[in-house]
C-alpha positions in Angstrom: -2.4 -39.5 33.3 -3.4 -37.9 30.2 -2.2 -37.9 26.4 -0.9 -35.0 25.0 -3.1 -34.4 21.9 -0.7 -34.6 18.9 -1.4 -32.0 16.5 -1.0 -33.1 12.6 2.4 -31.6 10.9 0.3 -29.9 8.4 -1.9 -28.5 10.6 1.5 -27.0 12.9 2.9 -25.8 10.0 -0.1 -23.9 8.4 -0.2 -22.3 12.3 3.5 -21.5 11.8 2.7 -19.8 8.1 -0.2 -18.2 9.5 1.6 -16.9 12.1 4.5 -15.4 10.1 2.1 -13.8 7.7 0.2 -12.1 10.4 4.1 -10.9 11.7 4.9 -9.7 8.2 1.3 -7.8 7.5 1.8 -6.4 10.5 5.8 -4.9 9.5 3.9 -4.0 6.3 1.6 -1.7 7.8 4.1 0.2 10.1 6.5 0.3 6.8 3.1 1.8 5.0 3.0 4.3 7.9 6.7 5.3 7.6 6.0 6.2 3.8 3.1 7.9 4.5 4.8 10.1 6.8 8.2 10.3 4.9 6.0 11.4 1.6 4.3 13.9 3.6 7.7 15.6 4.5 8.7 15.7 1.4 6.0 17.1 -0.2 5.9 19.9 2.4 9.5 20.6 1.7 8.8 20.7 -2.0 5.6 22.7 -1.5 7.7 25.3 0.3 10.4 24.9 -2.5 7.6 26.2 -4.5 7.7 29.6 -3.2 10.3 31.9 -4.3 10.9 33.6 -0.5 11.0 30.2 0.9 13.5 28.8 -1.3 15.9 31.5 -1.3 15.8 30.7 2.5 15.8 26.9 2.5 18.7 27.1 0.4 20.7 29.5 1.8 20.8 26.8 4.6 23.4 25.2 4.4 21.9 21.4 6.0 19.3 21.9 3.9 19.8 19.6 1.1 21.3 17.4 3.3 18.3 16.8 5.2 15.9 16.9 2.5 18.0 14.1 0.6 18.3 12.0 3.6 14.2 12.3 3.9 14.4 10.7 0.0 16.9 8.1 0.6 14.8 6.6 3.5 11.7 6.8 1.7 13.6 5.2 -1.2 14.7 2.4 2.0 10.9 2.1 3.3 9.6 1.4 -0.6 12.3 -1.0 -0.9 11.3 -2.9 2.6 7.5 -2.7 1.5 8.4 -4.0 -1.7 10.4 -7.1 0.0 7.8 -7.6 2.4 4.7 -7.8 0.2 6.8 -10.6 -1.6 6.6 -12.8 1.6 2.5 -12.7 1.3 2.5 -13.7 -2.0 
């Protein structure tokens, strides 16, 4: 019958930390990817906002706004979960 090899504490818990930092880079990047998307709507929104025929149209809609300040409020939710995140690495 064999031993078990017993690992160290230290070395189980710097697996552990290891571990949950790869987990949280790993939320980090798909949070990163979610802003990067989110920013690009926005900015296409605002680019069209730009033009004076596409912004009488956009805000004739009447959902408009509403969509466009639901894209900023979940950007504004994303930066907030990066920001939370990137505080676990440190």
């Amino acid at each position: 019958m064999q031993k078990k090899k017993q690992v160290p504490a230290s070395d189980f818990e710097a697996a552990e930390k290891k571990k949950q930092q790869t987990q949280i880079a790993s939320q980090i990047k798909k949070v990163e990817e979610n802003i990067t998307r989110l920013e690009s709507e926005i900015k296409l929104l605002d680019d069209k906002l730009a033009i004076p025929e596409a912004y009488e149209a956009l805000t004739k809609d009447p959902h408009f706004f509403s969509s466009y300040n639901t894209l900023k409020k979940e950007l504004e939710n994303e930066m907030a979960k990066w920001e939370d995140l990137s505080s676990k690495l440190a």
